[in-house]
N, CA, C and O atoms as CSV, one atom per row, in Angstrom:
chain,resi,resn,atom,element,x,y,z
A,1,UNK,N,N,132.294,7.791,133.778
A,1,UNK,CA,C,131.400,8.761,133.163
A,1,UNK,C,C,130.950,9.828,134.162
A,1,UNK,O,O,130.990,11.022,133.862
A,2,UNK,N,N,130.547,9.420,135.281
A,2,UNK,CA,C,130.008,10.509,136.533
A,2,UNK,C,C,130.988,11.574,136.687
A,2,UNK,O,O,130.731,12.761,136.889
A,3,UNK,N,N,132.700,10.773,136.516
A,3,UNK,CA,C,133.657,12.018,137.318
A,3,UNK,C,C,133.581,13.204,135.938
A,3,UNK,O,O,133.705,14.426,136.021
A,4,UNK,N,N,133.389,12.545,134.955
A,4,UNK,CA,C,133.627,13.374,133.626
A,4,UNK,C,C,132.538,14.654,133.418
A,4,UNK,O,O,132.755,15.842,133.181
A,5,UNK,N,N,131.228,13.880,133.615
A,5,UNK,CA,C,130.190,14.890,133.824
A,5,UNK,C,C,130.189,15.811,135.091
A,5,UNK,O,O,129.657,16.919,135.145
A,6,UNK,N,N,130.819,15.225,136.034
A,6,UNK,CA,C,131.082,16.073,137.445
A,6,UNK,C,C,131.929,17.288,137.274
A,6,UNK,O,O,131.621,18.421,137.645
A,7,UNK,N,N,133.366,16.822,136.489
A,7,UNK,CA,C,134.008,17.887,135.745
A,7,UNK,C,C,133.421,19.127,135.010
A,7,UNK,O,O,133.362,20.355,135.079
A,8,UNK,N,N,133.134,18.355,134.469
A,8,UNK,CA,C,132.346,19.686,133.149
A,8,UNK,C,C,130.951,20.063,134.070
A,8,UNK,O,O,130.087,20.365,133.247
A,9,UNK,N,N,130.534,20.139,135.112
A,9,UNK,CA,C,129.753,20.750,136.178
A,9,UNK,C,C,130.063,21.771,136.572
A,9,UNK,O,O,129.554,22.866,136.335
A,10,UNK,N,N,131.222,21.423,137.431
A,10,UNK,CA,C,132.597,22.352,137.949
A,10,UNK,C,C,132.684,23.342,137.459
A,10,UNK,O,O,132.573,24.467,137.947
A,11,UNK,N,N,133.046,22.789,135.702
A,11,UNK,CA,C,133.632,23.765,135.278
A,11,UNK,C,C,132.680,25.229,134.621
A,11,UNK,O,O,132.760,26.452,134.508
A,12,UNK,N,N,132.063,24.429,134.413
A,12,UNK,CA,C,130.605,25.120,133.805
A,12,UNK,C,C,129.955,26.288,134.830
A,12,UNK,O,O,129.758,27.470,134.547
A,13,UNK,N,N,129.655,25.542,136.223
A,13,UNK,CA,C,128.995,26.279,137.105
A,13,UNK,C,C,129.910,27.509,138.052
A,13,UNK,O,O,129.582,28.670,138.297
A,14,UNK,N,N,131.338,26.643,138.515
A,14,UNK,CA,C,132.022,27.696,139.237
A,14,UNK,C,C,132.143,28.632,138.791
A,14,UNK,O,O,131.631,29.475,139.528
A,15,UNK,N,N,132.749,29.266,137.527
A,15,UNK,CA,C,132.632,30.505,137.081
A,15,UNK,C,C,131.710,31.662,136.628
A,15,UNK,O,O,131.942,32.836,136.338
A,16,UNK,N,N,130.249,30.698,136.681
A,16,UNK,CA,C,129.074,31.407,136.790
A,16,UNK,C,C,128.741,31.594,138.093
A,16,UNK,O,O,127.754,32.330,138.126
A,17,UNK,N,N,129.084,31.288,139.153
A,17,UNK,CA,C,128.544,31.379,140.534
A,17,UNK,C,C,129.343,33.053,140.824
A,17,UNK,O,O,128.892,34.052,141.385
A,18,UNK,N,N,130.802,32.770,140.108
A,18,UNK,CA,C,131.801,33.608,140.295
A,18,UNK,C,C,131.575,35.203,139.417
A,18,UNK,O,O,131.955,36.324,139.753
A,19,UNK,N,N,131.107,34.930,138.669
A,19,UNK,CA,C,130.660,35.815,137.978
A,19,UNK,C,C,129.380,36.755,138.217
A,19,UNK,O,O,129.190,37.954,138.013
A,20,UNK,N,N,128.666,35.837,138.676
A,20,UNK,CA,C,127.345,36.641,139.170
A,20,UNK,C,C,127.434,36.918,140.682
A,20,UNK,O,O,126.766,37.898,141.010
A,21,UNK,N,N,128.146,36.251,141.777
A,21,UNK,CA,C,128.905,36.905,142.394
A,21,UNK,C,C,129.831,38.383,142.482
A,21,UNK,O,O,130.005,39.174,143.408
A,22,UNK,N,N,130.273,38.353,141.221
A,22,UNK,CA,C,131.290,39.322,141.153
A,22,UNK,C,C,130.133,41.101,140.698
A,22,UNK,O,O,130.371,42.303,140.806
A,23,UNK,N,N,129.250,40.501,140.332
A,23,UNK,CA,C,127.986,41.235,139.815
A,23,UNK,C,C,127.360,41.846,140.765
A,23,UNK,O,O,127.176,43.063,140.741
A,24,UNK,N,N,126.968,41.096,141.692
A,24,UNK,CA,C,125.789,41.760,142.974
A,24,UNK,C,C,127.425,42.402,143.662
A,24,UNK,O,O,127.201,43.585,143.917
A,25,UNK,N,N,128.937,42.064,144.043
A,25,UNK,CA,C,129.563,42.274,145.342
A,25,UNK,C,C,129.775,43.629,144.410
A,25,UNK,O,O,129.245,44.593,144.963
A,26,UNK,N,N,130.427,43.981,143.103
A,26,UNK,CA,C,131.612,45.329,142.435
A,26,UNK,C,C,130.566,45.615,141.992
A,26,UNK,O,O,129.759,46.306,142.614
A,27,UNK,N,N,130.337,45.092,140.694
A,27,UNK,CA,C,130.016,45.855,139.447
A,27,UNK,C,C,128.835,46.262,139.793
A,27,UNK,O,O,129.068,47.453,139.584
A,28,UNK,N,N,127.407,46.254,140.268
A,28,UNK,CA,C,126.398,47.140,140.249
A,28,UNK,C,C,126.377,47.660,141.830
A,28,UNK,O,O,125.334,47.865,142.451
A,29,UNK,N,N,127.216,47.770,142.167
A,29,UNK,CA,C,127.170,49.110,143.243
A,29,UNK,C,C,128.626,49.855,143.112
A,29,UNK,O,O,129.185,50.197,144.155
A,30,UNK,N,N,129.034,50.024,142.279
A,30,UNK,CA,C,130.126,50.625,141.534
A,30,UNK,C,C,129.167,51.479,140.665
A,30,UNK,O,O,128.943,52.689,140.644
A,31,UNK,N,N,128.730,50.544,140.032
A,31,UNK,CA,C,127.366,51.582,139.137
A,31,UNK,C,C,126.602,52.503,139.836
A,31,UNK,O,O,126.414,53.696,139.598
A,32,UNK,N,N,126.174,51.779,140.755
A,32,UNK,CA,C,125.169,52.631,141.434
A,32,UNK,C,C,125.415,54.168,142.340
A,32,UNK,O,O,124.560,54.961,142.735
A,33,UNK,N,N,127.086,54.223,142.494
A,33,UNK,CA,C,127.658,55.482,142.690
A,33,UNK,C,C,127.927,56.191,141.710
A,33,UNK,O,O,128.696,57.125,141.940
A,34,UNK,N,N,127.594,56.084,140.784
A,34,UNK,CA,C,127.367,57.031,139.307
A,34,UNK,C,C,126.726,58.150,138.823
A,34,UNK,O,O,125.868,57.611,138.124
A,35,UNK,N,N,126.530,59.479,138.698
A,35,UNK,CA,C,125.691,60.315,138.280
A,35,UNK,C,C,124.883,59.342,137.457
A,35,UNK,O,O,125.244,58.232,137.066
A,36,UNK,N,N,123.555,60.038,137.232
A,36,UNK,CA,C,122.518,59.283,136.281
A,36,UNK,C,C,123.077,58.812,135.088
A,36,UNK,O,O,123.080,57.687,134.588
A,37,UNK,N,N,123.618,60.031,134.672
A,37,UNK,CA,C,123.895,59.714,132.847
A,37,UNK,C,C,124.573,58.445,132.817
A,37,UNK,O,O,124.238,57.524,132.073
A,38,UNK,N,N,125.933,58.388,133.978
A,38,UNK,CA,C,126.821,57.163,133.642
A,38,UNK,C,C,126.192,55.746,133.989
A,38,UNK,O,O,126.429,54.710,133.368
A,39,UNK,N,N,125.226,55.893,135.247
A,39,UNK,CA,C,124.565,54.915,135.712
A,39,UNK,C,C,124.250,54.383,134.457
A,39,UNK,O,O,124.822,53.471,133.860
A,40,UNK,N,N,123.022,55.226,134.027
A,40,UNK,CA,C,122.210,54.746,132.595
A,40,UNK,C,C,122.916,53.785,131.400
A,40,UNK,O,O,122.564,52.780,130.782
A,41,UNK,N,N,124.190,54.712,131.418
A,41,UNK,CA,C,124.785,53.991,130.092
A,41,UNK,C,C,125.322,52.421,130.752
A,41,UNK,O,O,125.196,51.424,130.041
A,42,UNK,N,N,125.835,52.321,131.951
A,42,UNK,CA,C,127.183,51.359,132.700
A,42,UNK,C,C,125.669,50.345,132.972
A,42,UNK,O,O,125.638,49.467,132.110
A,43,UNK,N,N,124.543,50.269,133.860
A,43,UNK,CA,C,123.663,49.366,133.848
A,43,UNK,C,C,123.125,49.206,132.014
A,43,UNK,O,O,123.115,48.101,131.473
A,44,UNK,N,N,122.715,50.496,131.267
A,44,UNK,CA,C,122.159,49.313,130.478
A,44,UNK,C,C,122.990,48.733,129.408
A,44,UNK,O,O,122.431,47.925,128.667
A,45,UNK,N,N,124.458,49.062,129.166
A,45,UNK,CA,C,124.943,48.040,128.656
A,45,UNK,C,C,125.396,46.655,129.182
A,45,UNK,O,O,125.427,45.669,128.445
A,46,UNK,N,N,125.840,46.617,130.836
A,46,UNK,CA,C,125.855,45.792,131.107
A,46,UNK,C,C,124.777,44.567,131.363
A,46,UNK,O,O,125.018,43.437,131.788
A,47,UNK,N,N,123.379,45.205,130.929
A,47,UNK,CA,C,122.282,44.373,131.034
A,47,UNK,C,C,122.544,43.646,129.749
A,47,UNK,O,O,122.496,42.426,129.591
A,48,UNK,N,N,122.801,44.472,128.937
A,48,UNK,CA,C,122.352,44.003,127.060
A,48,UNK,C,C,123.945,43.036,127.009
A,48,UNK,O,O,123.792,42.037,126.306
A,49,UNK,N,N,124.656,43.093,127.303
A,49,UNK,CA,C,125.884,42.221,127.473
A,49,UNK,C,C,125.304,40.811,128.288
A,49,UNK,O,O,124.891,39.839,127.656
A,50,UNK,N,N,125.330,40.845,129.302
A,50,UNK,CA,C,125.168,39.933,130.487
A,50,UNK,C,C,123.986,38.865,129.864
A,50,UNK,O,O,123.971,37.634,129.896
A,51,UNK,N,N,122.894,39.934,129.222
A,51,UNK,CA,C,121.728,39.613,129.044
A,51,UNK,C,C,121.608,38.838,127.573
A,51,UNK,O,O,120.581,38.286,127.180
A,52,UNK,N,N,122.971,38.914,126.775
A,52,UNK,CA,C,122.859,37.938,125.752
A,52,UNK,C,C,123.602,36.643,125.999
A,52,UNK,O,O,123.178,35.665,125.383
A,53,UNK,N,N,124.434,36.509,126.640
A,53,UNK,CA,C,125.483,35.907,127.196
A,53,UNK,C,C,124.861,34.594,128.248
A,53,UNK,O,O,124.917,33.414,127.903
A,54,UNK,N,N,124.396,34.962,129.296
A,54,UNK,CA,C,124.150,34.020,130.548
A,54,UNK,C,C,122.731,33.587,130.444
A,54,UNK,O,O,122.121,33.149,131.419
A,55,UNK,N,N,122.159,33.720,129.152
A,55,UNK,CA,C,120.787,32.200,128.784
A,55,UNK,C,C,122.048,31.639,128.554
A,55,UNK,O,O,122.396,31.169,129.637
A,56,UNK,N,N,122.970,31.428,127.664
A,56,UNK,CA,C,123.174,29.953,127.326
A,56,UNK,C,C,123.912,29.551,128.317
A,56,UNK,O,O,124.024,28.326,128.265
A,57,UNK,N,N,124.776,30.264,129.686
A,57,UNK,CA,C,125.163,29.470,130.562
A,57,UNK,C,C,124.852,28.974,131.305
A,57,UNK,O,O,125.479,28.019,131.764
A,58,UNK,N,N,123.276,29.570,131.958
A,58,UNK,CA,C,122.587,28.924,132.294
A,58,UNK,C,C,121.958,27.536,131.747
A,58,UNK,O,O,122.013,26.472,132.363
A,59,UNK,N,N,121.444,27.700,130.678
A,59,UNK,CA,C,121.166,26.393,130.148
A,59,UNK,C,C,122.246,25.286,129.972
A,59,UNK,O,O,121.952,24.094,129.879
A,60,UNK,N,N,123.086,25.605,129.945
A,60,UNK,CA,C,124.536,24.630,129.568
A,60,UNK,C,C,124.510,24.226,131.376
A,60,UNK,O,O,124.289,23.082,131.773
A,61,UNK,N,N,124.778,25.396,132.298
A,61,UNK,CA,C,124.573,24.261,133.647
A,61,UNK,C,C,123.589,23.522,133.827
A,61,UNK,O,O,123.770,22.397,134.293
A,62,UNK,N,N,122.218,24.007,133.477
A,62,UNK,CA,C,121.282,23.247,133.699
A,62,UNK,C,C,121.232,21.768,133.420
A,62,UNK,O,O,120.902,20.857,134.179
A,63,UNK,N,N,121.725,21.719,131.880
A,63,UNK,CA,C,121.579,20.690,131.180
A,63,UNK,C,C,122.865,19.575,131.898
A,63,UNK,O,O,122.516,18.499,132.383
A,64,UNK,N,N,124.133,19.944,131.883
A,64,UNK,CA,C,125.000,19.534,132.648
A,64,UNK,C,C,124.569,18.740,134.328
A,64,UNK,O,O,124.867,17.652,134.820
A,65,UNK,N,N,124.004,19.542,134.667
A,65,UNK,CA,C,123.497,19.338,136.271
A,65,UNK,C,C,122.881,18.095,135.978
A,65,UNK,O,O,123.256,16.971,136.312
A,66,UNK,N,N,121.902,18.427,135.323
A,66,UNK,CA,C,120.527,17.048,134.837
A,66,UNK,C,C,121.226,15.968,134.856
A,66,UNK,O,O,121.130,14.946,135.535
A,67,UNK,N,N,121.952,16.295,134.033
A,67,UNK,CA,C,123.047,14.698,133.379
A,67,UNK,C,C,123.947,14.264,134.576
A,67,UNK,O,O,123.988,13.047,134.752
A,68,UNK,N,N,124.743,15.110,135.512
A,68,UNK,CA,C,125.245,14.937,136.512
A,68,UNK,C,C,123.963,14.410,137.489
A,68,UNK,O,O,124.572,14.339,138.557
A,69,UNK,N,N,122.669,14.023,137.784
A,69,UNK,CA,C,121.824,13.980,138.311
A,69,UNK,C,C,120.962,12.578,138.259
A,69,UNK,O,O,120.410,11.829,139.065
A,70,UNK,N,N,121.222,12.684,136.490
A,70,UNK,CA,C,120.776,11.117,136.376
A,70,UNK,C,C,122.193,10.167,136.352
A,70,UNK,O,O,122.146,8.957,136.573
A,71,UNK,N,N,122.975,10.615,136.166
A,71,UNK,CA,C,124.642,9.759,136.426
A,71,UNK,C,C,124.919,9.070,137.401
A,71,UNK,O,O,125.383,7.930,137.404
A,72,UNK,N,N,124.429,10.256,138.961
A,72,UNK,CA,C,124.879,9.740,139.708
A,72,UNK,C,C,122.946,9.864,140.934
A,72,UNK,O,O,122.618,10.353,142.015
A,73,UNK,N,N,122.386,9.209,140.002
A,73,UNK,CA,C,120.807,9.318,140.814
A,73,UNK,C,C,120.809,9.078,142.264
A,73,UNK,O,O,119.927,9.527,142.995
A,74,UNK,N,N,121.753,8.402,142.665
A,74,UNK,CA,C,121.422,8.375,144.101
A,74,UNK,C,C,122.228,9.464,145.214
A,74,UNK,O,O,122.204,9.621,146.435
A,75,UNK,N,N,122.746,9.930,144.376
A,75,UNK,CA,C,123.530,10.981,145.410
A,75,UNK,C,C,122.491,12.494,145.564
A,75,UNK,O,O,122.318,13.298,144.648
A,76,UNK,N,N,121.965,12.585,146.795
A,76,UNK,CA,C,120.799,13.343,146.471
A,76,UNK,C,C,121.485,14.962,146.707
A,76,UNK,O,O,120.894,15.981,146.351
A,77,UNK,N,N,122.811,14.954,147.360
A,77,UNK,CA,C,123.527,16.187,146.825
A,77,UNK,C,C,123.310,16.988,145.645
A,77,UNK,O,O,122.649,17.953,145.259
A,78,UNK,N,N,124.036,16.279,145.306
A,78,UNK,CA,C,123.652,16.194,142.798
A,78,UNK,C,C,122.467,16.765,142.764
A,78,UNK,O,O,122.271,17.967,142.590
A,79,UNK,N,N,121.218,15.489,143.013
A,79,UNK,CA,C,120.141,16.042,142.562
A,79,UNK,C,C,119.357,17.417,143.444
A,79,UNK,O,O,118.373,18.093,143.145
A,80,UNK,N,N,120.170,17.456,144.487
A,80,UNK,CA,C,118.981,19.060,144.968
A,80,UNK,C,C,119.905,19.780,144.376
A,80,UNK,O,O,119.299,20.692,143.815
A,81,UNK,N,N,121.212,19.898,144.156
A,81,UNK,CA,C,122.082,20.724,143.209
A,81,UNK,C,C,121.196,20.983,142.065
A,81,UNK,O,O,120.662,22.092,142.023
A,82,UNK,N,N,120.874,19.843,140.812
A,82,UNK,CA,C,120.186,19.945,139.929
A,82,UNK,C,C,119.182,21.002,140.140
A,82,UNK,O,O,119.282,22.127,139.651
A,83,UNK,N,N,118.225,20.609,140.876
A,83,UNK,CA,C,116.408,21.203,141.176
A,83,UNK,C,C,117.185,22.153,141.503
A,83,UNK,O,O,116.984,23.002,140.634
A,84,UNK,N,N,118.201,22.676,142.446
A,84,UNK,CA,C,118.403,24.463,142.761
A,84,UNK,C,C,118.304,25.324,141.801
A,84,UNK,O,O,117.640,26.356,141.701
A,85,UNK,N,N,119.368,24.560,140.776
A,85,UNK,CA,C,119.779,25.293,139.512
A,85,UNK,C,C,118.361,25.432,138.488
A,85,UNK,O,O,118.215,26.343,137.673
A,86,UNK,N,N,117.359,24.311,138.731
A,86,UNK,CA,C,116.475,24.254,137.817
A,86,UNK,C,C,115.495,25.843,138.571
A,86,UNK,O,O,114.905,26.662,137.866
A,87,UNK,N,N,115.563,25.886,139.818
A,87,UNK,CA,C,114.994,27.063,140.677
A,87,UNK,C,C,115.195,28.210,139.970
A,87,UNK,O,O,114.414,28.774,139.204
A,88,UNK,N,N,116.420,28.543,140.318
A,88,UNK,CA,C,116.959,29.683,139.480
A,88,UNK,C,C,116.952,30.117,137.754
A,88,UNK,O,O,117.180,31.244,137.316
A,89,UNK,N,N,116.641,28.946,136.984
A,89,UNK,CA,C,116.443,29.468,135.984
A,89,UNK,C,C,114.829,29.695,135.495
A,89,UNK,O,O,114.369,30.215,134.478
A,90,UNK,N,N,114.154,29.051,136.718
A,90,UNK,CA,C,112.701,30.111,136.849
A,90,UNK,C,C,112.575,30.992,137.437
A,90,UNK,O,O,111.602,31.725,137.257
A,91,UNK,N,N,113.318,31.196,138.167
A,91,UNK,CA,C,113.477,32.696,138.804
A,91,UNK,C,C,113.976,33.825,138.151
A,91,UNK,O,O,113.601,34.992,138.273
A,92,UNK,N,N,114.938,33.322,137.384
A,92,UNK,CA,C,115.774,34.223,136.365
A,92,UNK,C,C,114.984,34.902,135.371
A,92,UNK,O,O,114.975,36.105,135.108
A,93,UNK,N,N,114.066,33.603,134.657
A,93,UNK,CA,C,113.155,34.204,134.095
A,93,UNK,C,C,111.733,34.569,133.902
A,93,UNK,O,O,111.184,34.953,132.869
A,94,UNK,N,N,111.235,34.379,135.081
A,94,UNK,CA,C,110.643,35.106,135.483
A,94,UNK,C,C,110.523,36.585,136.044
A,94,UNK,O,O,109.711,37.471,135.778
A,95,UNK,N,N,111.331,36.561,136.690
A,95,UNK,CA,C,111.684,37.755,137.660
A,95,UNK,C,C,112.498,38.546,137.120
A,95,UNK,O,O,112.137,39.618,136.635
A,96,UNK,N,N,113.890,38.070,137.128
A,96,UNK,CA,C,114.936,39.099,136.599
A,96,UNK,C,C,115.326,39.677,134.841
A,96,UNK,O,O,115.871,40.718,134.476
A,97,UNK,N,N,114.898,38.758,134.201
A,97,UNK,CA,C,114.659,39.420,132.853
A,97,UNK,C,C,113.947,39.645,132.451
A,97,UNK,O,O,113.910,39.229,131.293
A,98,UNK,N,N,112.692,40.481,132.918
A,98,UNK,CA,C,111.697,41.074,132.846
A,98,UNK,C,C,112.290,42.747,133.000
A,98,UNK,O,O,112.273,43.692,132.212
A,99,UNK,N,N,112.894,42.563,134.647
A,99,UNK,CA,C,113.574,44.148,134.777
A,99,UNK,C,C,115.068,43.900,133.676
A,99,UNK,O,O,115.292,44.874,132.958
A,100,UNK,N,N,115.738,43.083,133.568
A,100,UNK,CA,C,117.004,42.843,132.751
A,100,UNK,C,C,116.780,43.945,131.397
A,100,UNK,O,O,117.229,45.013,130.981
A,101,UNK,N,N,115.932,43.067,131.096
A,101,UNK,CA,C,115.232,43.593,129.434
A,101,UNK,C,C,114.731,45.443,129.549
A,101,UNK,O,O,114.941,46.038,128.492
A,102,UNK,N,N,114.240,46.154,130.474
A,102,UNK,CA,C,113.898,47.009,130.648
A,102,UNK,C,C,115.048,48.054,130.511
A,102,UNK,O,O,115.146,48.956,129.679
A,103,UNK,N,N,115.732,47.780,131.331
A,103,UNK,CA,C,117.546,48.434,131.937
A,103,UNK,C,C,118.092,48.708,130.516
A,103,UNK,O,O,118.598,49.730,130.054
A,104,UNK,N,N,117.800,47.282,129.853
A,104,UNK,CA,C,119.130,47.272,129.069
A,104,UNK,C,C,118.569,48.446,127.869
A,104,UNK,O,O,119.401,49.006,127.157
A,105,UNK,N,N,116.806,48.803,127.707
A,105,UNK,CA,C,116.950,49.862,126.765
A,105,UNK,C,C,117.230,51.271,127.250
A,105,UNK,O,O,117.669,52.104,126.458
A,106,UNK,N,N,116.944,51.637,128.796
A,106,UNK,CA,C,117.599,52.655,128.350
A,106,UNK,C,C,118.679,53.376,128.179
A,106,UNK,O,O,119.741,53.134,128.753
A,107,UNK,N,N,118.474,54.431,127.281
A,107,UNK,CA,C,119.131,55.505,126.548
A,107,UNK,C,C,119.705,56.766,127.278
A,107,UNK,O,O,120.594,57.425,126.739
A,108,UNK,N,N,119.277,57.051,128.313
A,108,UNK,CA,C,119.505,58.306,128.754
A,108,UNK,C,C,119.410,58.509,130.777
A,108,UNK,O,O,118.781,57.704,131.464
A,109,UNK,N,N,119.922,59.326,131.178
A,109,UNK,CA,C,119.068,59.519,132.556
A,109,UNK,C,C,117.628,59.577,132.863
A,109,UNK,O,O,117.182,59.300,133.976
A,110,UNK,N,N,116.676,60.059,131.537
A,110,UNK,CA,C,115.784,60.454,131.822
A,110,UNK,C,C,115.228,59.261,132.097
A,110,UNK,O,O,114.583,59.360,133.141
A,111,UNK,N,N,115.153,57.555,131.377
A,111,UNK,CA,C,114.494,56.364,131.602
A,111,UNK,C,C,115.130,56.237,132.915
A,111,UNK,O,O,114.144,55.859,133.548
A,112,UNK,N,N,116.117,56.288,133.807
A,112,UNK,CA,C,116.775,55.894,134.707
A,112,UNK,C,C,115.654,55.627,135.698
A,112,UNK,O,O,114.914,56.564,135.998
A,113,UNK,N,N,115.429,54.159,136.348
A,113,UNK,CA,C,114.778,54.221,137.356
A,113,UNK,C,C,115.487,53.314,138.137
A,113,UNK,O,O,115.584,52.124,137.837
A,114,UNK,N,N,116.077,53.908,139.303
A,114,UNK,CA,C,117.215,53.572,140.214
A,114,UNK,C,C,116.491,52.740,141.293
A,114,UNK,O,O,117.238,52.072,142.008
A,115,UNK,N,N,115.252,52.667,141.520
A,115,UNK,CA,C,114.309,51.999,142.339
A,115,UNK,C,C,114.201,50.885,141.413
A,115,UNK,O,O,114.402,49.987,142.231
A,116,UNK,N,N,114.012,50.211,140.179
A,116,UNK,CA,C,113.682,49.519,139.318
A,116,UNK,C,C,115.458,48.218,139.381
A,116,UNK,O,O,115.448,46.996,139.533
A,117,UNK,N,N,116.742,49.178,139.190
A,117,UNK,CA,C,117.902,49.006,139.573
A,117,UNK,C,C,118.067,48.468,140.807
A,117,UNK,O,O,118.996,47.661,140.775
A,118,UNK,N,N,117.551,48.566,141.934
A,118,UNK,CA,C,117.670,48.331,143.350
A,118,UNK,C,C,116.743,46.804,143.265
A,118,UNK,O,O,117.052,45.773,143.864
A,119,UNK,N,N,115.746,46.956,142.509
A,119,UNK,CA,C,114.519,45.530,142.506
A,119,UNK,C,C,115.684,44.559,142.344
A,119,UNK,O,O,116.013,43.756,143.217
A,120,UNK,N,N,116.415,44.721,140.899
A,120,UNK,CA,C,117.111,43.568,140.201
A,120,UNK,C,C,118.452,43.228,141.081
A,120,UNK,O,O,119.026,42.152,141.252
A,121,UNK,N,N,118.683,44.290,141.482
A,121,UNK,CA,C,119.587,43.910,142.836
A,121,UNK,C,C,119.342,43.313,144.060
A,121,UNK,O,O,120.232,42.746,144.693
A,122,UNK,N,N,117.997,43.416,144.501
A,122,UNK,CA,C,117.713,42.740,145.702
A,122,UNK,C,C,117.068,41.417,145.055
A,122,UNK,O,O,116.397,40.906,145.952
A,123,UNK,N,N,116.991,40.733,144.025
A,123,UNK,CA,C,116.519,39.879,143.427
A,123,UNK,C,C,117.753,38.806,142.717
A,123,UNK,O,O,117.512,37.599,142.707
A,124,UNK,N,N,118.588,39.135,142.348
A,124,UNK,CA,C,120.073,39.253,141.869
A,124,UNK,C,C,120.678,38.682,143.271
A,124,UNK,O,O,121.267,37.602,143.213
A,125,UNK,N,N,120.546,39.464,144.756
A,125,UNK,CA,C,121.324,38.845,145.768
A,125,UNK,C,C,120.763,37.331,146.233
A,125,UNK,O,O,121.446,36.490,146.818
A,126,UNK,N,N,118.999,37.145,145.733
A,126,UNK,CA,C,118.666,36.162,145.957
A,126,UNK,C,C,119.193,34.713,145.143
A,126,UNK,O,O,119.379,33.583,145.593
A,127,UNK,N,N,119.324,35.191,143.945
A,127,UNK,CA,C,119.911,34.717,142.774
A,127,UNK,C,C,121.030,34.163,142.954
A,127,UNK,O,O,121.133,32.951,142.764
A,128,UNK,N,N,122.068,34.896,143.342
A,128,UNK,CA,C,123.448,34.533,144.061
A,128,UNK,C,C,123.658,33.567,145.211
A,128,UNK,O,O,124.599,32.798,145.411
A,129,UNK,N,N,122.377,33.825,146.036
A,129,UNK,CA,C,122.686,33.016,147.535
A,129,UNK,C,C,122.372,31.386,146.819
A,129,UNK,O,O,123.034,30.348,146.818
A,130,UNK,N,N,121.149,31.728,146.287
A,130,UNK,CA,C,120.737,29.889,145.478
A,130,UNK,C,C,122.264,29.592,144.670
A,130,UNK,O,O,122.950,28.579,144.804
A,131,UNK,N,N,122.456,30.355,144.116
A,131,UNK,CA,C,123.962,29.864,143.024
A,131,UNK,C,C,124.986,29.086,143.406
A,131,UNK,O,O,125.487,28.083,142.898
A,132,UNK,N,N,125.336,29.999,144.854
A,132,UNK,CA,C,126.141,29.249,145.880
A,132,UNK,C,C,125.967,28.175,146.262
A,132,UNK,O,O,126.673,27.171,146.182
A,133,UNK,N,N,124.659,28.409,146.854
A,133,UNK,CA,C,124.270,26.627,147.402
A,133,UNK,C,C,124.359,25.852,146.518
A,133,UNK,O,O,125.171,24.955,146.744
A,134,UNK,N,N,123.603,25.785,145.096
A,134,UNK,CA,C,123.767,24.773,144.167
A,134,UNK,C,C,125.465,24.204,144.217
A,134,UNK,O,O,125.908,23.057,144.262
A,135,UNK,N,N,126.205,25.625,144.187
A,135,UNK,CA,C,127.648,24.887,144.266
A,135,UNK,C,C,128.532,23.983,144.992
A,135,UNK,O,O,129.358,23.117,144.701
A,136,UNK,N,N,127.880,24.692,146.414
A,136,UNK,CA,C,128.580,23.833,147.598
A,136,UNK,C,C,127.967,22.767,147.303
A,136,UNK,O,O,128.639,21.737,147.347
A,137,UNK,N,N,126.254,22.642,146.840
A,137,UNK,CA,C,125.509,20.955,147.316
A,137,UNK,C,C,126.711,20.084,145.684
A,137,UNK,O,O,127.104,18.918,145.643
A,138,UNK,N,N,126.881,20.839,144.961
A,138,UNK,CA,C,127.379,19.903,143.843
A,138,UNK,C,C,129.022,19.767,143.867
A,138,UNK,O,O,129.468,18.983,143.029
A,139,UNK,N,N,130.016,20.452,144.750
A,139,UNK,CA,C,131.440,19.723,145.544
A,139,UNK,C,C,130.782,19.095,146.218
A,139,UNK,O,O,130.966,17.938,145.840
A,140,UNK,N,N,129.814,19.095,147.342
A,140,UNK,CA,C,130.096,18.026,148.024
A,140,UNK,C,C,129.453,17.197,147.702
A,140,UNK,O,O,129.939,16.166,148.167
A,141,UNK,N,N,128.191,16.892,146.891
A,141,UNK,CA,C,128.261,15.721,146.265
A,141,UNK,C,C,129.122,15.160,145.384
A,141,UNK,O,O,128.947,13.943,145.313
A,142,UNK,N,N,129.949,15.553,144.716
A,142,UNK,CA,C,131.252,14.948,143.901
A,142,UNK,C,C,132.120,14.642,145.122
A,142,UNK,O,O,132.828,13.673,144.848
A,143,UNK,N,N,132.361,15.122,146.451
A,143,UNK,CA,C,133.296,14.547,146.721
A,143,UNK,C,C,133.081,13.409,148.147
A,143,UNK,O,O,133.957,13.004,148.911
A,144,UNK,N,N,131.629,13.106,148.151
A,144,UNK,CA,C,131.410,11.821,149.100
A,144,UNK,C,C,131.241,10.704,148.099
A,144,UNK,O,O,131.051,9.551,148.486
């Protein structure tokens, strides 16, 4: 049962690590060399995308982690894996979909606030560094 839930961990989390990875390294400083207008449109759809999408992957790792956590309770890898991930999805929402939600309405250059853009990015890199760790602590607890 552990390797099964360990699996569907894996599978669940690596491509979100990879993804929001791929987020802070290309896609929003790709954006961020944009005249306003394109900025505006390229951040706030990618907020209103991202931003319907990654609650439930988050919660699906979360929930996954947990279960990987009480599976294998003594491997305390797992469980600070777990609590990281549980970190980040108070951080997430607290912090980052607060500005998420903001981005994603506007409409034009004129809402554009590129200082507001820079917050969720320097908040976003924090986001990423925890993501990672959760990942490495949850290979190498699957593989001692």
């Amino acid at each position: 049962m552990g390797a099964i839930v360990g699996a569907v961990a894996l599978l669940i989390t690596g491509p979100m690590v990879g993804v929001e990875l791929a987020v802070a390294v290309f896609t929003n400083p790709v954006f961020a060399r944009l005249p306003d207008d394109g900025f505006a449109q390229a951040r706030s759809d990618a907020s209103g995308v991202l931003g319907k999408v990654m609650p439930f992957w988050y919660v699906a790792a979360l929930l996954v982690l947990i279960a990987a956590a009480v599976v294998t309770w003594e491997n305390w890898f797992i469980v600070t894996a777990a609590a990281v991930m549980a970190l980040v999805v108070v951080m997430t929402v607290v912090l980052l979909v607060p500005i998420n939600n903001r981005i994603s309405r506007w409409s034009g250059p004129a809402e554009v606030s590129r200082d507001e853009a820079r917050l969720w990015d320097r908040l976003h890199w924090r986001r990423v560094f925890l993501l990672a760790a959760m990942f490495v602590l949850l290979v190498i607890g699957l593989t001692v």
